[in-house]
C-alpha positions in Angstrom: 13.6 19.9 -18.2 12.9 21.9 -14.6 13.5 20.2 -12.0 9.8 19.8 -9.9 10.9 17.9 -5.9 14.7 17.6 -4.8 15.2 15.8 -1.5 19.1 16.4 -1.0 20.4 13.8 1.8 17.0 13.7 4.0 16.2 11.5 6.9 13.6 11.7 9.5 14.2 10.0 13.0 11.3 9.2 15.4 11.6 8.4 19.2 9.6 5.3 19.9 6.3 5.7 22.3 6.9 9.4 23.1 6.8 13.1 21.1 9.3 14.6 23.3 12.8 13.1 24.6 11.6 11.8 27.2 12.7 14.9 29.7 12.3 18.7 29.5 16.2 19.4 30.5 17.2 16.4 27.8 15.1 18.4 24.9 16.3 21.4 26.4 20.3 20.0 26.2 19.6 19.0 22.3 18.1 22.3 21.5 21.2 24.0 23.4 23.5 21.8 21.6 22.0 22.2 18.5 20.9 25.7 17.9 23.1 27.8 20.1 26.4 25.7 20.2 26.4 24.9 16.9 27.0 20.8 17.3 26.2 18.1 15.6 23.0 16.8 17.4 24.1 13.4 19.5 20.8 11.9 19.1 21.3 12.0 15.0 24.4 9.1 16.2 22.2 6.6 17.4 19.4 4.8 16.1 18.1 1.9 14.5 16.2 0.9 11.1 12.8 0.8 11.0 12.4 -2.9 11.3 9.0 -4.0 12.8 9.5 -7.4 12.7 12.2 -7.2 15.2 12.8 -5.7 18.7 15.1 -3.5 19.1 17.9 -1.7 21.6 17.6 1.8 20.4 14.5 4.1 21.5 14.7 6.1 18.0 14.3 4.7 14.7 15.4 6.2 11.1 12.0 6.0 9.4 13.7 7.7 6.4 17.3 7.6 5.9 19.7 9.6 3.6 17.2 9.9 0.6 18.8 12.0 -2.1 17.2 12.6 -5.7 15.3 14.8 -7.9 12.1 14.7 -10.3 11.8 16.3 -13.0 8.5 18.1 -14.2 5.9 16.5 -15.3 7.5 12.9 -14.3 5.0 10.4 -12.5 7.4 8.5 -10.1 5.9 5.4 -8.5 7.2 5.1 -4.7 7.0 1.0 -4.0 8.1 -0.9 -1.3 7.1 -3.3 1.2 5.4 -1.7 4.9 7.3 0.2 6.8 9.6 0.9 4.2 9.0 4.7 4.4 7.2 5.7 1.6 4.3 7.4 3.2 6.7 8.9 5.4 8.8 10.4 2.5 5.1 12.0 1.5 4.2 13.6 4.2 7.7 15.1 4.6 7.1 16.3 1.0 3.6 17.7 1.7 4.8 19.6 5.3 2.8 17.5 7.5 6.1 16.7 9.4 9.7 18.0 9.5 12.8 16.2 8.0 15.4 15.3 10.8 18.4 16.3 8.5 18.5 17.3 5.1 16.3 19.4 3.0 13.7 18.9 0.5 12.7 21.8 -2.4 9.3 21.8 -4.4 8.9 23.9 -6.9 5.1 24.6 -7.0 1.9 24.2 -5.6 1.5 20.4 -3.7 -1.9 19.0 -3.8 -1.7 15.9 -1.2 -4.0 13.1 -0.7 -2.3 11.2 1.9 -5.2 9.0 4.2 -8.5 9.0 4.1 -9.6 12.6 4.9 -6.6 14.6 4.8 -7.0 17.9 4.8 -10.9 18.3 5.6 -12.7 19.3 8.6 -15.2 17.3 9.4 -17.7 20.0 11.2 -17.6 21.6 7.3 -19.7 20.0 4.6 -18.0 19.3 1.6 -18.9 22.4 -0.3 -17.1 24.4 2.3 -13.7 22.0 2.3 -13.7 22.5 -1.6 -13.1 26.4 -0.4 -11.0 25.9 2.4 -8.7 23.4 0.2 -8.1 25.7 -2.3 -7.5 28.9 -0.4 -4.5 26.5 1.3 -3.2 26.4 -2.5 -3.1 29.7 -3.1 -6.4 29.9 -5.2 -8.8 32.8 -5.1 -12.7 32.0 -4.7 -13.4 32.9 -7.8 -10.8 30.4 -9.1 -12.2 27.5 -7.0 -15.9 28.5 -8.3 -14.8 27.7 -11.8 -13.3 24.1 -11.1 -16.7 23.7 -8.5 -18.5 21.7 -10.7 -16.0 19.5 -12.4 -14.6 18.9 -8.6 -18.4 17.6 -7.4 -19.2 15.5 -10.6 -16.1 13.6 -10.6 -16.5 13.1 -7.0 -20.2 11.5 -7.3 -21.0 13.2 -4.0 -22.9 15.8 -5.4 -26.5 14.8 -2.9 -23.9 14.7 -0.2 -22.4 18.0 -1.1 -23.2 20.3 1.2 -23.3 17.5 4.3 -20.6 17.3 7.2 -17.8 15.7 6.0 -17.9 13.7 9.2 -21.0 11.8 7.8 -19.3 11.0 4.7 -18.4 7.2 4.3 -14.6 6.4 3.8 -14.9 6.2 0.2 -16.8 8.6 -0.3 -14.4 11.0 1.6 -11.7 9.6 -1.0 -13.6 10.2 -3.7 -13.9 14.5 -2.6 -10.6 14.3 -1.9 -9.0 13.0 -4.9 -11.2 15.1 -6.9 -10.3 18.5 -4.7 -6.3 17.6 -4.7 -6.6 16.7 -9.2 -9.1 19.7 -10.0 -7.3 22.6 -8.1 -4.6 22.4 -10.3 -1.6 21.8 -8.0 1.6 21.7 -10.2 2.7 18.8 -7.8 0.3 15.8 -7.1 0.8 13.5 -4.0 -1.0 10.4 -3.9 -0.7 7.5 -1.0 -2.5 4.0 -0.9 -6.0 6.0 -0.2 -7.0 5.0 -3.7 -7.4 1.3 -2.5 -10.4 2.4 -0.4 -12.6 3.5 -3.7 -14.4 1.1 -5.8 -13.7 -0.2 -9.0 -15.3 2.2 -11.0 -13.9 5.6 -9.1 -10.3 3.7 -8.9 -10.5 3.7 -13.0 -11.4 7.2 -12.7 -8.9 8.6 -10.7 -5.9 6.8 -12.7 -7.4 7.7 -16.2 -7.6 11.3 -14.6 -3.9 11.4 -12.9 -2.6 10.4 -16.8 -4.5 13.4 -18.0 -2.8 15.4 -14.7 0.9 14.4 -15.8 0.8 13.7 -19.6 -1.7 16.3 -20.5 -0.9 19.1 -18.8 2.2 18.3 -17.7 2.6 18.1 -13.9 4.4 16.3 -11.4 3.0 13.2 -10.1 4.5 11.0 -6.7 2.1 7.7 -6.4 2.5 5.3 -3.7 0.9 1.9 -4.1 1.1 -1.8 -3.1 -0.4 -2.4 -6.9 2.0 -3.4 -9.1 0.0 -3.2 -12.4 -1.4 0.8 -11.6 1.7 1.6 -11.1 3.4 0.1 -14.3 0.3 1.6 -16.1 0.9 4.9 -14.6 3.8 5.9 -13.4 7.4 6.2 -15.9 9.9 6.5 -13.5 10.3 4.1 -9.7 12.1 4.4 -6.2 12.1 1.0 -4.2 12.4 2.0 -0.5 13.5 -0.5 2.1 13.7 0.3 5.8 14.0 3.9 5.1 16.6 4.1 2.0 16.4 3.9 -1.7 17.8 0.7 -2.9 16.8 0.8 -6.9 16.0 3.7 -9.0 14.9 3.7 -12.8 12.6 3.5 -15.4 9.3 1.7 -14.0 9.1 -1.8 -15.5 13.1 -2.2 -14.1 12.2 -1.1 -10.6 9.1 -3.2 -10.3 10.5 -6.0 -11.5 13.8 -5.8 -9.1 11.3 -5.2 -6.0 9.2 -8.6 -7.4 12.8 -10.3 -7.6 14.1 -9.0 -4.6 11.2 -10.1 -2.6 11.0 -13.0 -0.4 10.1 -16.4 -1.7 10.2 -18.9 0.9 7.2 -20.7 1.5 6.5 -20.5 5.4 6.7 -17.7 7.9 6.6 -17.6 11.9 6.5 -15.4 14.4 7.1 -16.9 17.6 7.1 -13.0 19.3 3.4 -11.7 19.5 5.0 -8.0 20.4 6.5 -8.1 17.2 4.0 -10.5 15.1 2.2 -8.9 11.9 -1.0 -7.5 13.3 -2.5 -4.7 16.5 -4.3 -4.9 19.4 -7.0 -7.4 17.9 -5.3 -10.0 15.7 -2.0 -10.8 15.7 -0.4 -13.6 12.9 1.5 -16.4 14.6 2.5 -18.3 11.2 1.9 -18.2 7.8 2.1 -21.8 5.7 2.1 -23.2 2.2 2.0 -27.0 1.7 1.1 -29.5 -1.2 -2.1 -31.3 -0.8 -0.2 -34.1 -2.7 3.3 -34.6 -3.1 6.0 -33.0 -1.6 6.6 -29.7 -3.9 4.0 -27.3 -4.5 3.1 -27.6 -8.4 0.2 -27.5 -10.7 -0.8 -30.8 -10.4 -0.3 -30.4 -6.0 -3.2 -28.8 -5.0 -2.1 -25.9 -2.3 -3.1 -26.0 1.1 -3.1 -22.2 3.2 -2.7 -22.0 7.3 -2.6 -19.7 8.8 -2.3 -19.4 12.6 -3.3 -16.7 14.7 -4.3 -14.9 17.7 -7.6 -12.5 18.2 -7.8 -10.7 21.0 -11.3 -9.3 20.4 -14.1 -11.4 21.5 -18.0 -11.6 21.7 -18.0 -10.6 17.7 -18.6 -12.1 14.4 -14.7 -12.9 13.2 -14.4 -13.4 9.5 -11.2 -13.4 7.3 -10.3 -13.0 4.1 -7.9 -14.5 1.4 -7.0 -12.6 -1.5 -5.1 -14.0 -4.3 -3.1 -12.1 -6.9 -0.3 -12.2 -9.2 3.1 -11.0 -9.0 1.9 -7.5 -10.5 -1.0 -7.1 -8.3 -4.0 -8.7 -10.7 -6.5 -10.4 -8.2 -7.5 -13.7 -8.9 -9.7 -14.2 -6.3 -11.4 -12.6 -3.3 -12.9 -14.9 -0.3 -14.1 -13.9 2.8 -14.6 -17.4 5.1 -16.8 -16.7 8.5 -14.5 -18.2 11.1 -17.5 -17.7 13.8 -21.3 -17.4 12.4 -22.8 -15.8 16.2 -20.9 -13.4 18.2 -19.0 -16.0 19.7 -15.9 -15.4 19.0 -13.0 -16.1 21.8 -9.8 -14.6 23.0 -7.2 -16.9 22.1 -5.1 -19.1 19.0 -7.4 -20.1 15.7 -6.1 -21.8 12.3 -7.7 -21.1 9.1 -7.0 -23.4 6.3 -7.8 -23.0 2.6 -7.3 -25.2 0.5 -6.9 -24.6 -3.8 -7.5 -27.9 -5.5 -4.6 -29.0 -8.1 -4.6 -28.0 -11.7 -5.7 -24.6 -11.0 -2.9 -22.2 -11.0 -0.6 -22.3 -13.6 3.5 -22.4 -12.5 4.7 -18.8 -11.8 5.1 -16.7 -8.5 2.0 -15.3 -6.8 0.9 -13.3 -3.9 -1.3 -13.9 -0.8 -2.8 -10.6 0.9 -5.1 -11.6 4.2 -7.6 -9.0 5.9 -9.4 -9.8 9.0 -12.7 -8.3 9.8 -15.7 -7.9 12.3 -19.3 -8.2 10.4 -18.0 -6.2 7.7 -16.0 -3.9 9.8 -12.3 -4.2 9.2 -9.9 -5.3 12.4 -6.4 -5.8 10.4 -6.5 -4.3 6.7 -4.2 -5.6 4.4 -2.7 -7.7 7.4 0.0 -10.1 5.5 1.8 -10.2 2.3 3.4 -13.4 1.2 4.6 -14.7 -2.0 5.0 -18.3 -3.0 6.1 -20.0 -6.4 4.2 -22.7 -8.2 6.8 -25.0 -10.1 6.1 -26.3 -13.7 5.3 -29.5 -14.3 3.5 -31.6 -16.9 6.2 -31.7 -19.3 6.2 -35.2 -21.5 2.3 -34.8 -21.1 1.4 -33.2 -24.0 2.8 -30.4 -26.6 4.4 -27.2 -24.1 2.8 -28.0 -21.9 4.1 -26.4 -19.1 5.2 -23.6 -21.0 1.7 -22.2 -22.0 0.6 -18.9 -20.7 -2.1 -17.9 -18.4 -2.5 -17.5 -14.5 -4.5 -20.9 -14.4 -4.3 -24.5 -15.6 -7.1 -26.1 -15.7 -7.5 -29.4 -16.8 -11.0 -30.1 -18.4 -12.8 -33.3 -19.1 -12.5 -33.9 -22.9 -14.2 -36.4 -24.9 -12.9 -37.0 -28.7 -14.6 -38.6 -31.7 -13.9 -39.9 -35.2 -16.8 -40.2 -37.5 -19.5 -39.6 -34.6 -18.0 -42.2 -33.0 -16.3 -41.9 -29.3 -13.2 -42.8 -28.9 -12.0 -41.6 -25.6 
């Protein structure tokens, strides 16, 4: 089989707050040293990983480093990790948008690329007019692009908004064109990020039933990168886990999820006692993160859970509301909550705690995932702010037949009434 993306030993290194080095003569010295000498660049020697969650001493980072494999046509590789890892990075290296630092990466064929929300489209052009301009990027002739025009629009849904400024399109609904412009036009590679998240339900369904058509069907090269563990184990045959810019697991799909899910961190609690390098941005920042039994000392099914968090908004005067999401190791949401934590426009600058609580007997014992948002009258301030992942412990055993081997995500425990000849016995 041909060989579709080879990245052979690639890293990209970024300079922290600035474009430049800092100094005209010290770019001028690297470019002299570099391209005229014929030396190793010095600045390649230093650096540090990309490790948000600490300060560092170095001014550059390795967002990527040393990356070194191939995919073969027609594979549909899943790029996982946690954030920061590098795997959008590794993207837009892949689609041009940026350089590689060292190294050097080979596609063989057309890349369609839908990295963020928008990519790609000018928003003074109606959405008619990107279809063109997309597809003349490719390589396609007009006449080409006419033929996929109506397939593009009707998977797309935007069809009244068609031939409006893209720069009055909603978020999804700029996703939607998107997707449909970078599967339709027939690129031989396809480059999917975490843009899919944005869509609803229904267009989400669409656009992974329609990147199985684009790789098994007809036989091109997918990369998908996505915080959802079951789309990808539905989609993709092949994995690379990324962490802090290298590949630490490569393999068949189910092997590299489930490394990633093992390899993640289980402990119960998390604080960040530095608010520079806290979870968050300029409007909320997490201080600490914790998981207790509402009874007992070990959280279980029959426990109860309680949730705190602790945090810090630095956005007053609005409506603040957060938001709990609840899912399983593989991404499956149990539940969605959004709690008000101010009704009026009241909110203060300063430290707030949210508790929820989950009464006992309703999860069943496995490992399971917490994802929080935080948001301004439906207007998001921190998307997708925290990831943590806790374990529920079994317990009822002696209580009745396996039962704390049972399947299922929840164990509830229902009031039961039994009888023997109509008559009640407990």
């Amino acid at each position: 089989m041909a060989t579709a993306i080879e990245f052979n030993h690639v890293s990209k290194q970024y300079r922290l707050g600035l474009v430049s080095t800092k100094t005209l003569s010290h770019d001028i010295r690297r470019w002299w040293l570099t391209s005229v000498m014929g030396k190793e660049d010095p600045y390649l020697k230093i650096g540090e990983t990309n490790d948000r969650a600490t300060k560092g001493s170095s001014e550059y980072v390795w967002a990527l480093r040393d990356i070194d494999f191939k995919v073969e046509q027609g594979d549909v590789v899943g790029i996982i990790g946690k954030n920061g890892a590098g795997k959008s990075t590794l993207l837009k290296l892949l689609s041009r948008v940026t350089g590689p630092t060292t190294g050097t990466i080979r596609a063989h064929g057309r890349i369609g690329s839908l990295l963020e929300v928008g990519t790609g489209f000018h928003g003074e052009m109606t959405g008619r007019e990107n279809i063109f301009m997309n597809g003349a990027i490719l390589g396609m002739t007009r006449n080409e692009i006419q033929a996929k025009l109506d397939e593009i629009i009707d998977f797309s849904g935007c069809e009244r908004y068609i031939d409006t400024p893209v720069k009055r399109y909603s978020s999804g609904m700029t996703v939607r064109l998107g997707f449909a412009v970078a599967a339709f036009l027939e690129p031989e590679i396809l480059v999917v990020d975490e843009v899919l998240a944005v869509g609803d339900a229904e267009f989400q369904k669409k656009a992974i039933g329609k990147m199985k058509d684009v790789s098994k069907g007809e036989g091109r090269t997918v990369l998908f990168v996505s915080h959802n563990m079951a789309s990808v184990k539905s989609l993709c045959t092949r994995g690379v886990l990324l962490e802090q810019g290298q590949v630490k697991y490569m393999g068949g799909i189910k092997d590299t999820v489930d490394y990633y899910i093992g390899d993640a961190d289980n402990s119960q609690n998390a604080y960040f006692n530095d608010l520079l390098t806290a979870p968050g941005n300029d409007n909320i920042r997490i201080r600490s993160f914790e998981l207790f039994p509402i009874e007992g000392n070990k959280l279980n099914v029959e426990s109860g859970i309680c949730m705190r968090m602790k945090f810090m908004n630095y956005k007053p005067n609005i409506i603040l509301d957060f938001t709990i999401e609840l899912r399983t190791i593989d991404d499956i949401v149990i539940f969605h909550t959004t709690n008000l934590v101010t009704t009026q426009n009241d909110a203060k600058k300063g430290e707030y705690i949210v508790e929820i609580n989950i009464p006992k007997y309703t999860l069943n014992s496995g490992r399971f995932k917490v994802v929080g948002w935080f948001g301004e009258a439906q207007k998001y301030l921190l998307w997708g702010c925290y990831e943590h992942i806790f374990e529920v412990e079994n317990t009822l055993t002696g209580q009745g037949y396996s039962m704390a081997t049972m399947p299922g995500i929840l164990k509830p425990r229902f009031e039961t009434k039994y009888y023997y000849n109509d008559v009640l016995i407990k």
